[in-house]
mmCIF entry with sequence, helices, sheets and N, C-alpha, C, O atoms, coordinates in Angstrom:
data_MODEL
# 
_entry.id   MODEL 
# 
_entity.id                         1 
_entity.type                       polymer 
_entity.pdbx_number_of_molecules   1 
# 
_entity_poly.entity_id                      1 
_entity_poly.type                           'polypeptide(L)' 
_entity_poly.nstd_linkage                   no 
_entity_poly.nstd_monomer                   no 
_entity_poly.pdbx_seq_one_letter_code       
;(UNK)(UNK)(UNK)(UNK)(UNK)(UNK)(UNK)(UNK)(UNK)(UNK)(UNK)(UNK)(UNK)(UNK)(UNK)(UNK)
(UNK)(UNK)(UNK)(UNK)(UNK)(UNK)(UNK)(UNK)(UNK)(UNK)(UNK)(UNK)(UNK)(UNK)(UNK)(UNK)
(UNK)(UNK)(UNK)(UNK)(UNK)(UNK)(UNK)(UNK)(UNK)(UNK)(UNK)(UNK)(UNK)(UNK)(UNK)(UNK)
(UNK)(UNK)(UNK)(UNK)(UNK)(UNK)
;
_entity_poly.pdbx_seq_one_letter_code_can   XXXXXXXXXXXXXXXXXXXXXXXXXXXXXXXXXXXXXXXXXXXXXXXXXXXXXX 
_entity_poly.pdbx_strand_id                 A 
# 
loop_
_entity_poly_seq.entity_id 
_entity_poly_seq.num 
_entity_poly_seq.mon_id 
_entity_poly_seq.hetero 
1 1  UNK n 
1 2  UNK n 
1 3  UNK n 
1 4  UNK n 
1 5  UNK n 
1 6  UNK n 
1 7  UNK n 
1 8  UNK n 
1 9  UNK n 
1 10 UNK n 
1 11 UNK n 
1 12 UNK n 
1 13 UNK n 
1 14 UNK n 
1 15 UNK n 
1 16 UNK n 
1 17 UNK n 
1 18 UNK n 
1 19 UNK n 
1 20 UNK n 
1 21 UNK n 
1 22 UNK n 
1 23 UNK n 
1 24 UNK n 
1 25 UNK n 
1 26 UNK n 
1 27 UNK n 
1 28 UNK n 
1 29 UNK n 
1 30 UNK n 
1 31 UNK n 
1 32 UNK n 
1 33 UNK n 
1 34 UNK n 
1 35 UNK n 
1 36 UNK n 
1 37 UNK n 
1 38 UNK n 
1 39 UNK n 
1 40 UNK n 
1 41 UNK n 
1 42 UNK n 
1 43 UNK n 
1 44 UNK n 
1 45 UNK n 
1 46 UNK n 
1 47 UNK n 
1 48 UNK n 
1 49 UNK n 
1 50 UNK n 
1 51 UNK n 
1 52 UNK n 
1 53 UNK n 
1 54 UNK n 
# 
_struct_asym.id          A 
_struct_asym.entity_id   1 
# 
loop_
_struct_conf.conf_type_id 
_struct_conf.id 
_struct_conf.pdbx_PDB_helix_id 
_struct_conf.beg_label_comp_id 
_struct_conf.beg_label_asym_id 
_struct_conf.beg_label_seq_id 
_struct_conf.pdbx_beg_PDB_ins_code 
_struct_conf.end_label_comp_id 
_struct_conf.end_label_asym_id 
_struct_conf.end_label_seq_id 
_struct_conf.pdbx_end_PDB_ins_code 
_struct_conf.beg_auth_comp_id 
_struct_conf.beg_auth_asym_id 
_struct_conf.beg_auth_seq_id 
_struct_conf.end_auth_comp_id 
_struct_conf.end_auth_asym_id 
_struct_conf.end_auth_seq_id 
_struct_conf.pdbx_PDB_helix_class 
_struct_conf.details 
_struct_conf.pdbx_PDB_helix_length 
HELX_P HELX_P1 AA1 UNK A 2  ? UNK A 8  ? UNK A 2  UNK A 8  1 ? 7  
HELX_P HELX_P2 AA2 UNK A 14 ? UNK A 22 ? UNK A 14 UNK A 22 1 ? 9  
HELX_P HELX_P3 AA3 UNK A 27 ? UNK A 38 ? UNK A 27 UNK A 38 1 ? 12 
HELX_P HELX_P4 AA4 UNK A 41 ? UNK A 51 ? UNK A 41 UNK A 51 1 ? 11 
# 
_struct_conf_type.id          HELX_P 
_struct_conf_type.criteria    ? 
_struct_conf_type.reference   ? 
# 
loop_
_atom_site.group_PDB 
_atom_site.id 
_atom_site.type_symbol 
_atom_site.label_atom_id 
_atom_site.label_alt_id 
_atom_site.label_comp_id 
_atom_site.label_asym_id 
_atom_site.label_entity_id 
_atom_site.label_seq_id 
_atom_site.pdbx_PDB_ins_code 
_atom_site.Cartn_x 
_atom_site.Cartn_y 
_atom_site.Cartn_z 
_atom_site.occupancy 
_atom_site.B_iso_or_equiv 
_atom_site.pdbx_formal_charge 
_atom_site.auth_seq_id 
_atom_site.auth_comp_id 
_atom_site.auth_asym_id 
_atom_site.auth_atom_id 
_atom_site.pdbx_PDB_model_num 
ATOM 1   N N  . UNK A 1 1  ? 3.962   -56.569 52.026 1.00 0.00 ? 1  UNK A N  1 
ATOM 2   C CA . UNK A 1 1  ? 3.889   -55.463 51.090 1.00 0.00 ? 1  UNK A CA 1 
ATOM 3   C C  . UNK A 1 1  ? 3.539   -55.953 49.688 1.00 0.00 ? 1  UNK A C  1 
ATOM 4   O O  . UNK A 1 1  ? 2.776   -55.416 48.885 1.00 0.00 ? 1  UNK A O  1 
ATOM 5   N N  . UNK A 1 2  ? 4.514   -57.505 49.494 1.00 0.00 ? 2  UNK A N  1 
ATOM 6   C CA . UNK A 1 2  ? 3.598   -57.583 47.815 1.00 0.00 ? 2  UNK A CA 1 
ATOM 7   C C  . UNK A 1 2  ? 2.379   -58.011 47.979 1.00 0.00 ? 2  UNK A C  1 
ATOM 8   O O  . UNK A 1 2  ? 1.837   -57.879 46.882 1.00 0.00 ? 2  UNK A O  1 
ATOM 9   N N  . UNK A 1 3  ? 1.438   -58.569 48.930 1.00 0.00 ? 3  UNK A N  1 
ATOM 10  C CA . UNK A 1 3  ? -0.145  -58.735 49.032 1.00 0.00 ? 3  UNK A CA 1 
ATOM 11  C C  . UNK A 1 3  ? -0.290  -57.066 48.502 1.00 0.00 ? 3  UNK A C  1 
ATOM 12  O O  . UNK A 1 3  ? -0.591  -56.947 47.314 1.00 0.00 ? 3  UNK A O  1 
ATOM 13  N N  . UNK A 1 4  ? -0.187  -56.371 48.929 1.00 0.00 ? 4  UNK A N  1 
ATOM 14  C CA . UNK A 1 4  ? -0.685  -55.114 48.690 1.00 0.00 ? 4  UNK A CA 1 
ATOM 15  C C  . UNK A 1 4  ? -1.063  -54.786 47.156 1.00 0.00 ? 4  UNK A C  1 
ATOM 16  O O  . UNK A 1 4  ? -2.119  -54.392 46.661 1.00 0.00 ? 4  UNK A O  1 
ATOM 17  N N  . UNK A 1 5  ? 0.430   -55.154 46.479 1.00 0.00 ? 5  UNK A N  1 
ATOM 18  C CA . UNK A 1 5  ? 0.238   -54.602 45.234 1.00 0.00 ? 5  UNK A CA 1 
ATOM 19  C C  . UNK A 1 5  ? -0.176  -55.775 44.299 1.00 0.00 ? 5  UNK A C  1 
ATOM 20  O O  . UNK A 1 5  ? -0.298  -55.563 43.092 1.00 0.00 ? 5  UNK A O  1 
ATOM 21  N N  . UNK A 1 6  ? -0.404  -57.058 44.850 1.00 0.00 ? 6  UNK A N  1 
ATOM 22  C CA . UNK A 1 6  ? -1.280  -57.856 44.405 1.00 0.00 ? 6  UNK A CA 1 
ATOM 23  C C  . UNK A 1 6  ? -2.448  -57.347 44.333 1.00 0.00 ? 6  UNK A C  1 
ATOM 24  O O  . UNK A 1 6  ? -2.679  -56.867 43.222 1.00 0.00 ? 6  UNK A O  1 
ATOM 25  N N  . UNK A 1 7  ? -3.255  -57.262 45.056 1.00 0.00 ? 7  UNK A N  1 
ATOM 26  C CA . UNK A 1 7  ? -4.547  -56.733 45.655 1.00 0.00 ? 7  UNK A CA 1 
ATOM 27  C C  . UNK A 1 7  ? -4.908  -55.538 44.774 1.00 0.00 ? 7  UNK A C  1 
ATOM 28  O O  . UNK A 1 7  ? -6.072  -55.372 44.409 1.00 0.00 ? 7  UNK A O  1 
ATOM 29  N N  . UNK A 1 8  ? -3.889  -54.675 44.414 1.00 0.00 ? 8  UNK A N  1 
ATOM 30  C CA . UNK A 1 8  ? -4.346  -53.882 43.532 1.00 0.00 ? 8  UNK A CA 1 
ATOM 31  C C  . UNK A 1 8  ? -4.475  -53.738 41.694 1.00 0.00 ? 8  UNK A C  1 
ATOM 32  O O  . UNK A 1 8  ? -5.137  -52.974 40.991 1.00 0.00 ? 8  UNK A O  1 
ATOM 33  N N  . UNK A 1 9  ? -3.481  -54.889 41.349 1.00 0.00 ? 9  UNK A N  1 
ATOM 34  C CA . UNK A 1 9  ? -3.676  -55.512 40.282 1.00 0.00 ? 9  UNK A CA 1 
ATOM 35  C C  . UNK A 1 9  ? -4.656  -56.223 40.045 1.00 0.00 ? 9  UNK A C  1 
ATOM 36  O O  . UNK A 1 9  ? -4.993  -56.501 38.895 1.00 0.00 ? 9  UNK A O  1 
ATOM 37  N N  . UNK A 1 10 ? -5.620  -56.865 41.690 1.00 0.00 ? 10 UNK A N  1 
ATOM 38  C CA . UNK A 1 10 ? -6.808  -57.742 40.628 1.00 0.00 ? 10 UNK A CA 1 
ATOM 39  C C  . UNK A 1 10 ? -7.683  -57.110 40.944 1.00 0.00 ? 10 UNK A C  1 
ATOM 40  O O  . UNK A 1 10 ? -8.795  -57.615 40.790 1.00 0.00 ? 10 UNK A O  1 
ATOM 41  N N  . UNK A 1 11 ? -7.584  -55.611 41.576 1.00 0.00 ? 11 UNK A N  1 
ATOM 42  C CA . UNK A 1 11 ? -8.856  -55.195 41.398 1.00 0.00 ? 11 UNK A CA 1 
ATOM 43  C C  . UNK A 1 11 ? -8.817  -54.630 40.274 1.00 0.00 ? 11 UNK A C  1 
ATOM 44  O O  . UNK A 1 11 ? -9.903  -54.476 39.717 1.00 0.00 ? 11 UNK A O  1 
ATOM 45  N N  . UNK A 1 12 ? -7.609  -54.154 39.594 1.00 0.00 ? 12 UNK A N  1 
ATOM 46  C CA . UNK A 1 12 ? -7.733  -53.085 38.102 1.00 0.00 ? 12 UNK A CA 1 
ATOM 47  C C  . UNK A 1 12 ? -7.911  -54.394 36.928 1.00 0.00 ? 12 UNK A C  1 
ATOM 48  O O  . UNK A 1 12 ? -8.014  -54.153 35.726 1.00 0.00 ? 12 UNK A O  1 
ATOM 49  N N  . UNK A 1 13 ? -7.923  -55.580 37.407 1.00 0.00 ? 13 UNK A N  1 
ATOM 50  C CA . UNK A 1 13 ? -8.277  -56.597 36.070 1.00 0.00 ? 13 UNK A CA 1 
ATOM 51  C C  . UNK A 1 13 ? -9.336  -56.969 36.366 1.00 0.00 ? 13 UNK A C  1 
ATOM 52  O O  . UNK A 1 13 ? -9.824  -57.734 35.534 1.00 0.00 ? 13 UNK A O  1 
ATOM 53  N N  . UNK A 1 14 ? -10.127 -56.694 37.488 1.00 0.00 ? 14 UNK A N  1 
ATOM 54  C CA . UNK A 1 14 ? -11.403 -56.984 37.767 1.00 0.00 ? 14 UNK A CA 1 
ATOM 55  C C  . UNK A 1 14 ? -12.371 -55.466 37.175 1.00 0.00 ? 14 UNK A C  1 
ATOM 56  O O  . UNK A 1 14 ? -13.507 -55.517 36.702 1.00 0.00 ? 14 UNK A O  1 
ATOM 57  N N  . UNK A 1 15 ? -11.817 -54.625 37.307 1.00 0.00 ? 15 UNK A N  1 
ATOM 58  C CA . UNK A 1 15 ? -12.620 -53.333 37.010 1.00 0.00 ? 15 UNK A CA 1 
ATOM 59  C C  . UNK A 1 15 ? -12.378 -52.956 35.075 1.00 0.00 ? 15 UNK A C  1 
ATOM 60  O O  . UNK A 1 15 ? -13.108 -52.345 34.294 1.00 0.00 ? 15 UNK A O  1 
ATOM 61  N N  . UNK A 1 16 ? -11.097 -53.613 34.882 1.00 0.00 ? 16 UNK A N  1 
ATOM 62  C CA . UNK A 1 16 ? -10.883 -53.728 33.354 1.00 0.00 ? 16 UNK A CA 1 
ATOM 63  C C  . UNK A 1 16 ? -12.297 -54.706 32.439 1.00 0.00 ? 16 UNK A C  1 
ATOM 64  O O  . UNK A 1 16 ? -12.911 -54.381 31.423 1.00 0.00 ? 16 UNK A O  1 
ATOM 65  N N  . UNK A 1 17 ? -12.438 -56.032 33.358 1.00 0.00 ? 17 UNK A N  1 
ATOM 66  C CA . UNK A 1 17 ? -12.986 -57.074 32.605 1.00 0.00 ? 17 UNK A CA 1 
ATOM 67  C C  . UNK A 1 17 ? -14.370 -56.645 32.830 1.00 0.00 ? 17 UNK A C  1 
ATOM 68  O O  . UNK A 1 17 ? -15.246 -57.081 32.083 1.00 0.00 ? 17 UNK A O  1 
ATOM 69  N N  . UNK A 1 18 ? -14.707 -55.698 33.944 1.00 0.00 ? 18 UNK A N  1 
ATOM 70  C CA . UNK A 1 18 ? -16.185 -55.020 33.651 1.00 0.00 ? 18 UNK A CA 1 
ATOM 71  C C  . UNK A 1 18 ? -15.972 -53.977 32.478 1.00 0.00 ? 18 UNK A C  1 
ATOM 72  O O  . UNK A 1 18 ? -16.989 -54.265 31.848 1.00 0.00 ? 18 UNK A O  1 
ATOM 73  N N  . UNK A 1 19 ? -15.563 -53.284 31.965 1.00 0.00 ? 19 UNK A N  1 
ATOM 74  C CA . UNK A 1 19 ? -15.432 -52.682 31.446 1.00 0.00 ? 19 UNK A CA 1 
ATOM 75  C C  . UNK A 1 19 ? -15.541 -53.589 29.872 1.00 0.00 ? 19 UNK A C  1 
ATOM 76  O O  . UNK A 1 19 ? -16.442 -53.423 29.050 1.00 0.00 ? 19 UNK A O  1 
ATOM 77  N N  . UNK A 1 20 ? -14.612 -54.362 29.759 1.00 0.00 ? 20 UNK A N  1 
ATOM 78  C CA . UNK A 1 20 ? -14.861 -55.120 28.413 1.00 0.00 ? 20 UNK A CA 1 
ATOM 79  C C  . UNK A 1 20 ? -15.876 -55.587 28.110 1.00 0.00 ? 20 UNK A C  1 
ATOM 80  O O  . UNK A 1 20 ? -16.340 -55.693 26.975 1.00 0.00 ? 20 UNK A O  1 
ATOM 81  N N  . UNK A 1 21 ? -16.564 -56.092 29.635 1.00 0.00 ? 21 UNK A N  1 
ATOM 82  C CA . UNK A 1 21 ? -18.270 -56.469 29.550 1.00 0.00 ? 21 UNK A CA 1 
ATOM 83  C C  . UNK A 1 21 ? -18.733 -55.507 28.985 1.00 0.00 ? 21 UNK A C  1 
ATOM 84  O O  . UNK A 1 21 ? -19.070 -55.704 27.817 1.00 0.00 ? 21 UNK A O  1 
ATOM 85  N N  . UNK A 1 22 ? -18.894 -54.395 29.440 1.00 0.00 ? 22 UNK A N  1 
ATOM 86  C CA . UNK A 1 22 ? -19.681 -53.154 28.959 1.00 0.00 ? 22 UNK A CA 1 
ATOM 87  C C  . UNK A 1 22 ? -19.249 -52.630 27.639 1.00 0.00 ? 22 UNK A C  1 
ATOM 88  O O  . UNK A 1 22 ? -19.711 -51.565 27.227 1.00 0.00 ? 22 UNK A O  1 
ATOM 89  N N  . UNK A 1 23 ? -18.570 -53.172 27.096 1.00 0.00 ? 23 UNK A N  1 
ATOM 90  C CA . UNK A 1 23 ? -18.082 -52.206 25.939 1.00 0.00 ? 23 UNK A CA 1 
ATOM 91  C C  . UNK A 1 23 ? -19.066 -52.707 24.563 1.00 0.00 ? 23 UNK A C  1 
ATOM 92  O O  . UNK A 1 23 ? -19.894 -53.612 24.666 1.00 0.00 ? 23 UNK A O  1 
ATOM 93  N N  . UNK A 1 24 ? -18.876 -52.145 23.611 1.00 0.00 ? 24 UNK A N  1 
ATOM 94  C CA . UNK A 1 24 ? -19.357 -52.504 22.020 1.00 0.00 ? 24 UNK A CA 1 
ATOM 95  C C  . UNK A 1 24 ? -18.867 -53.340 21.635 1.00 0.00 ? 24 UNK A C  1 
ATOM 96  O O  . UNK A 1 24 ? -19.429 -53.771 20.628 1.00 0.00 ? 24 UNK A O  1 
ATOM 97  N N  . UNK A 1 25 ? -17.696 -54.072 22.035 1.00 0.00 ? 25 UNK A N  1 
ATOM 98  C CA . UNK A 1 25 ? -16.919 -55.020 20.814 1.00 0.00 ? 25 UNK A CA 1 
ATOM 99  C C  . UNK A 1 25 ? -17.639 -56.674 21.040 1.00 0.00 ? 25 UNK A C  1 
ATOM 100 O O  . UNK A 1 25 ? -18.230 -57.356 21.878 1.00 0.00 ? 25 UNK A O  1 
ATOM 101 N N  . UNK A 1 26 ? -17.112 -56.716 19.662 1.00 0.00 ? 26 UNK A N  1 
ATOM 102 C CA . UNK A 1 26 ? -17.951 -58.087 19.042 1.00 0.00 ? 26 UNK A CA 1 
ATOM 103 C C  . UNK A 1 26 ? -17.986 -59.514 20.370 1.00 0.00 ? 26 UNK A C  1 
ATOM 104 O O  . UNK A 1 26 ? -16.896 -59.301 20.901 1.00 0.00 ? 26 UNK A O  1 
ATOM 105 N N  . UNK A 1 27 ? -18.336 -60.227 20.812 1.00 0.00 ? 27 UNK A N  1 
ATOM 106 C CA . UNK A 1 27 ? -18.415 -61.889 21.933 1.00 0.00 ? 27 UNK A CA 1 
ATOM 107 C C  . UNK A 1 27 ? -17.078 -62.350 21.366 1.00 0.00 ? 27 UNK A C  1 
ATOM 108 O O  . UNK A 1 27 ? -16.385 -63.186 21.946 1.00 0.00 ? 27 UNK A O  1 
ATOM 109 N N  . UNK A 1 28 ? -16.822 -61.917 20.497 1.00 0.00 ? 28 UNK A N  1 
ATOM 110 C CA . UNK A 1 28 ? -14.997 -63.110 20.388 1.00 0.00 ? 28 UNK A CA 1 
ATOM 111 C C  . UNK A 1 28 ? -14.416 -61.902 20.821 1.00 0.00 ? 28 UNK A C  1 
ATOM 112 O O  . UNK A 1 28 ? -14.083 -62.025 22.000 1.00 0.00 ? 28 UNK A O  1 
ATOM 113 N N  . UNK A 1 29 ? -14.108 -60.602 20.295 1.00 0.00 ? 29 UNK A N  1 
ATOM 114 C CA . UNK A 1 29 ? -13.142 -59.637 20.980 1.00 0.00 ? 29 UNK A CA 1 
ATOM 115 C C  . UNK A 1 29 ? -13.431 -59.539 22.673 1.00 0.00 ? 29 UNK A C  1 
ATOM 116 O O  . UNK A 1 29 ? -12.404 -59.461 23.347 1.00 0.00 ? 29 UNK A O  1 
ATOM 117 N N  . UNK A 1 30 ? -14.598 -59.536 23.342 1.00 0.00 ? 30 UNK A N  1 
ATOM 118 C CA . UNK A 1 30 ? -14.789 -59.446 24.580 1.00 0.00 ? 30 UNK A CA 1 
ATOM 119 C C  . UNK A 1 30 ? -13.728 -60.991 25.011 1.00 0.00 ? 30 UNK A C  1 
ATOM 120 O O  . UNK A 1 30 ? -12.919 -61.032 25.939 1.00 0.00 ? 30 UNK A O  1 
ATOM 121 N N  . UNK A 1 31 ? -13.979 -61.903 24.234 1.00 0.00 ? 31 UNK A N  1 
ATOM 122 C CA . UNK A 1 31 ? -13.964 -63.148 25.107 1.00 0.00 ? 31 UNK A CA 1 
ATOM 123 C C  . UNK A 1 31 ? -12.062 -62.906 25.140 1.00 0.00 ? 31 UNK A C  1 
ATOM 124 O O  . UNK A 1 31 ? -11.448 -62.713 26.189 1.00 0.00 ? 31 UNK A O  1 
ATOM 125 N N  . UNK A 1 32 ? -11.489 -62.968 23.933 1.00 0.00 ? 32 UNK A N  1 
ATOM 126 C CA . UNK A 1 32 ? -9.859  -62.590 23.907 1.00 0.00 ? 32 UNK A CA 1 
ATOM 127 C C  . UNK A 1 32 ? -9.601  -61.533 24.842 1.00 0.00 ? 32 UNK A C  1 
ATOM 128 O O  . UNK A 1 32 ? -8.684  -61.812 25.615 1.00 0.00 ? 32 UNK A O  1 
ATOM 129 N N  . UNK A 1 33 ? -10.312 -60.002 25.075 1.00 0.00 ? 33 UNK A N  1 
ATOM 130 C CA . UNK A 1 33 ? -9.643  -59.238 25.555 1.00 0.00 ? 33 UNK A CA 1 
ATOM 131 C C  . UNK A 1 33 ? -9.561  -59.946 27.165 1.00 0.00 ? 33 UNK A C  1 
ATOM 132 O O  . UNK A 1 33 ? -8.503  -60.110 27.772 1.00 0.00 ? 33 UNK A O  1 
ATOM 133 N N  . UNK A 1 34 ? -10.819 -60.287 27.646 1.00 0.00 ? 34 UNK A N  1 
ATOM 134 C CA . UNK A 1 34 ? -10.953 -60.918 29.081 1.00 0.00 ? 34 UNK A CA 1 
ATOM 135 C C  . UNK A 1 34 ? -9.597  -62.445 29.374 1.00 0.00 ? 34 UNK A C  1 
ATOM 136 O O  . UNK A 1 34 ? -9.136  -62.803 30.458 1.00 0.00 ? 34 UNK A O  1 
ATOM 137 N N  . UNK A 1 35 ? -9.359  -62.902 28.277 1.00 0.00 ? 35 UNK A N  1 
ATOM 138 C CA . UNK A 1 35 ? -8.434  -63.896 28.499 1.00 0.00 ? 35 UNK A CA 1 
ATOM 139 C C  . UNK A 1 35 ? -7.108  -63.609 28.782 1.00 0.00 ? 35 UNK A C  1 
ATOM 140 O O  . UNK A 1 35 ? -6.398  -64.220 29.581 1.00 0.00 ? 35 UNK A O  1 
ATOM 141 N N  . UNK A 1 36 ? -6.741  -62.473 27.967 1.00 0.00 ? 36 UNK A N  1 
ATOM 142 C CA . UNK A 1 36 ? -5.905  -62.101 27.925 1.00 0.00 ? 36 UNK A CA 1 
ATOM 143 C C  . UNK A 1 36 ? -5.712  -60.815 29.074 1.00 0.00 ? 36 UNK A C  1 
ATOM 144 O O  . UNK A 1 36 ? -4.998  -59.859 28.769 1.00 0.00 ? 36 UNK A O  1 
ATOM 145 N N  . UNK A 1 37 ? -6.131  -60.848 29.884 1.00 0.00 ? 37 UNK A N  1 
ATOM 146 C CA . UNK A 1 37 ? -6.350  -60.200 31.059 1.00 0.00 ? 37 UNK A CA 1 
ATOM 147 C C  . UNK A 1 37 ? -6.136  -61.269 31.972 1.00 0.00 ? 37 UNK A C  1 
ATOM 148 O O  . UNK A 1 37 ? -5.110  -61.435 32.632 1.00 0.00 ? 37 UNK A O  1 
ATOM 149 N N  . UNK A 1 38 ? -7.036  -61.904 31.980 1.00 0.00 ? 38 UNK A N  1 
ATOM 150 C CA . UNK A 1 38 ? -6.832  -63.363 33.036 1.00 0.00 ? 38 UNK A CA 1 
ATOM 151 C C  . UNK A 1 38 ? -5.377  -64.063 32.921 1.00 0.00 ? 38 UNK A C  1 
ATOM 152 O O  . UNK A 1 38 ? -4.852  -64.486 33.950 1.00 0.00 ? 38 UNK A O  1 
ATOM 153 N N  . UNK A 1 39 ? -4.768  -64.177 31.754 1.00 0.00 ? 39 UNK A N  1 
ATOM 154 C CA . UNK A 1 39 ? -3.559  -64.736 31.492 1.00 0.00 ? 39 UNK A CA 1 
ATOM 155 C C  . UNK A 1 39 ? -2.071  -64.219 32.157 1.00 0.00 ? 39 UNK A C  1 
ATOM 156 O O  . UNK A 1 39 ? -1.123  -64.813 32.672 1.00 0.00 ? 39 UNK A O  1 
ATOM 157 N N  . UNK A 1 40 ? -2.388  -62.772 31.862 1.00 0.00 ? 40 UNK A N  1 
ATOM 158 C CA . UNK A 1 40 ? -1.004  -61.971 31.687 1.00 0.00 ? 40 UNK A CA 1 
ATOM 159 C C  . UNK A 1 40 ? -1.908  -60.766 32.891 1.00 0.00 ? 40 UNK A C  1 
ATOM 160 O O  . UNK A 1 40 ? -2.483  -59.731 32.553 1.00 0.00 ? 40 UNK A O  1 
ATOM 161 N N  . UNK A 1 41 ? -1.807  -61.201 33.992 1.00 0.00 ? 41 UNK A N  1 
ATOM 162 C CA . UNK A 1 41 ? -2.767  -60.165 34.560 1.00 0.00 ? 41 UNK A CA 1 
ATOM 163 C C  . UNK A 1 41 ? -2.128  -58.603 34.252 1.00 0.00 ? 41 UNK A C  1 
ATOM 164 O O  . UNK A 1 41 ? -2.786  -57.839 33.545 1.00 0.00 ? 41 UNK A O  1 
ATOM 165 N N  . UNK A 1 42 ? -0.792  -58.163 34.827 1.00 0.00 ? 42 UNK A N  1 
ATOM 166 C CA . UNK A 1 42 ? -0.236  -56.945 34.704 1.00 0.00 ? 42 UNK A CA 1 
ATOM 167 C C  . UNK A 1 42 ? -0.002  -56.746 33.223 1.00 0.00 ? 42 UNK A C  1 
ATOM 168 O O  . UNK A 1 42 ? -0.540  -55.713 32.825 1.00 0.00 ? 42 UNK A O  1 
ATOM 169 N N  . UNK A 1 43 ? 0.695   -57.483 32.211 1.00 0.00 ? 43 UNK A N  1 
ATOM 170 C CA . UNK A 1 43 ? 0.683   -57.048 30.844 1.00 0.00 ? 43 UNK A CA 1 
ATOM 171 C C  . UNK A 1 43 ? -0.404  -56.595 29.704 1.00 0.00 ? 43 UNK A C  1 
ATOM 172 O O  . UNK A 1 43 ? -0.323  -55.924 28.675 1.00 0.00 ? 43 UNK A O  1 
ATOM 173 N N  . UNK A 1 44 ? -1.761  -57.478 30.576 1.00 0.00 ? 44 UNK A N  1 
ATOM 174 C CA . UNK A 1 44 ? -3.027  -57.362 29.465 1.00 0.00 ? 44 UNK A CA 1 
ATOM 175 C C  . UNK A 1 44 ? -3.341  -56.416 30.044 1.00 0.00 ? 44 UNK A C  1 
ATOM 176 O O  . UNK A 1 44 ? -3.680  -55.555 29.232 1.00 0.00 ? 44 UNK A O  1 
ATOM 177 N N  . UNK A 1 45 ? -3.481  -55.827 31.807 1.00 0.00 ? 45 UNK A N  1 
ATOM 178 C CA . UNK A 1 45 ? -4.463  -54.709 31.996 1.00 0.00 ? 45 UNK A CA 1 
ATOM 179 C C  . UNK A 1 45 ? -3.601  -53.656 31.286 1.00 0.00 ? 45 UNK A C  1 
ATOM 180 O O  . UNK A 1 45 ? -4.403  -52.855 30.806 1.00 0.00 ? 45 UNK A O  1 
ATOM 181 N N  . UNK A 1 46 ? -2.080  -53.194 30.928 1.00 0.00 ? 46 UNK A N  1 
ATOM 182 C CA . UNK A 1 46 ? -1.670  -52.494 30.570 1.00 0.00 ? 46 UNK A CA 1 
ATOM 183 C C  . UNK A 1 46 ? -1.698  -52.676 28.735 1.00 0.00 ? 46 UNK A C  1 
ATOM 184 O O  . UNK A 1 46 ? -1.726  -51.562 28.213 1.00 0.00 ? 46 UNK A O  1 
ATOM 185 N N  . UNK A 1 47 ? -1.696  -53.766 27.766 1.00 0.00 ? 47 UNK A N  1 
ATOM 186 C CA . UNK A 1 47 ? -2.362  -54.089 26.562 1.00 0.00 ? 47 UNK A CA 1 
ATOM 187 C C  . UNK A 1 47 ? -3.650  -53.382 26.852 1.00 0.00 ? 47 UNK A C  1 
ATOM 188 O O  . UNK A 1 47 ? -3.850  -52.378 26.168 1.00 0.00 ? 47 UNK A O  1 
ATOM 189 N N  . UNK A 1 48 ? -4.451  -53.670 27.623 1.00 0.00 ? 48 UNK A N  1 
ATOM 190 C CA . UNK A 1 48 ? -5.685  -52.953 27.358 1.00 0.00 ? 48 UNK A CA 1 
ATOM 191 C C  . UNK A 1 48 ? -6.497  -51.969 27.425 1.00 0.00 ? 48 UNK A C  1 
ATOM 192 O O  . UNK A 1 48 ? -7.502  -51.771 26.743 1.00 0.00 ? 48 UNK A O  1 
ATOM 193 N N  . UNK A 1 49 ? -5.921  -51.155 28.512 1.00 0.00 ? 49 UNK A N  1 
ATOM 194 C CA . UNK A 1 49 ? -5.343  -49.728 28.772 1.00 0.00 ? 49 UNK A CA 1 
ATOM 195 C C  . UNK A 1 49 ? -5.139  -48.744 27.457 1.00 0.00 ? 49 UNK A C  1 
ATOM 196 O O  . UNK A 1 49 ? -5.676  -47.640 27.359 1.00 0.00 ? 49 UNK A O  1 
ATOM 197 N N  . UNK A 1 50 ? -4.215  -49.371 26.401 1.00 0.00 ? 50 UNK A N  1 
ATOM 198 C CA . UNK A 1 50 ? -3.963  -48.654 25.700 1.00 0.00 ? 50 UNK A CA 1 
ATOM 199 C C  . UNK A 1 50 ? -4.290  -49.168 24.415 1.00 0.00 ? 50 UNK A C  1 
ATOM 200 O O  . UNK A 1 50 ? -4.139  -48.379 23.482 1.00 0.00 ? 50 UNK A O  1 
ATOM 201 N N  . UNK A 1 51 ? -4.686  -50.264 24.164 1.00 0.00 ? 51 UNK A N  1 
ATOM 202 C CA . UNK A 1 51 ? -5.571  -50.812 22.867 1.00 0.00 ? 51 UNK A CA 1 
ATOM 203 C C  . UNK A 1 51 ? -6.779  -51.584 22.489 1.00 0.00 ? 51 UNK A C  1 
ATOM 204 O O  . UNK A 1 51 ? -7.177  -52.061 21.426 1.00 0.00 ? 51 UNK A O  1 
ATOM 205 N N  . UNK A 1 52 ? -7.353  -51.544 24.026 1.00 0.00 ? 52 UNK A N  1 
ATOM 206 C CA . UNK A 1 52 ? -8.749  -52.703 24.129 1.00 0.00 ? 52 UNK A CA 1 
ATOM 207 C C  . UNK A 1 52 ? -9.916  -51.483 23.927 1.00 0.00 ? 52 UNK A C  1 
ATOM 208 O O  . UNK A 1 52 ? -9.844  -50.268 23.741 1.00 0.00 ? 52 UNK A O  1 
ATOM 209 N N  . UNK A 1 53 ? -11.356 -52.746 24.102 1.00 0.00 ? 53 UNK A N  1 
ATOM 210 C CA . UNK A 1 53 ? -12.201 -51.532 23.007 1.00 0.00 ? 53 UNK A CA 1 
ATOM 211 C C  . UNK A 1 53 ? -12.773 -50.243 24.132 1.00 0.00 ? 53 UNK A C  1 
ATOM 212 O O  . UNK A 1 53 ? -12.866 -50.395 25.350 1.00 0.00 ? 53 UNK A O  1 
ATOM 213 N N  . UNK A 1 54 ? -13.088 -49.069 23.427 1.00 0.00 ? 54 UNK A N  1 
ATOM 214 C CA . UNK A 1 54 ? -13.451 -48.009 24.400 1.00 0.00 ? 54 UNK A CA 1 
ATOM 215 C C  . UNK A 1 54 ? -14.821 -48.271 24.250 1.00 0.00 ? 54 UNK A C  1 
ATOM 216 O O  . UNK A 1 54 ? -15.648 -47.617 24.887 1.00 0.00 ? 54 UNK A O  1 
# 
């Protein structure tokens, strides 16, 4: 059962870090927001959720 909800955390930090790809913000904000995704997988997709760039 936790594979499961593994599995669904790296797809929402995988579908987050496309998203930061795609966004407007500056090659250093992309590069921090993506690290900080990679780092803290559940804390950054939820950091970024609610303060990374739209």
């Amino acid at each position: 059962m936790e594979y499961i909800f593994g599995l669904i955390i790296l797809a929402l930090d995988i579908y987050a870090i496309i998203k930061v790809l795609n966004s407007g913000a500056s090659t250093g904000a992309k590069v921090g927001w993506i690290l900080l995704i990679l780092i803290l997988p559940l804390v950054g997709l939820i950091i970024w959720y609610f303060a990374g760039p739209k």
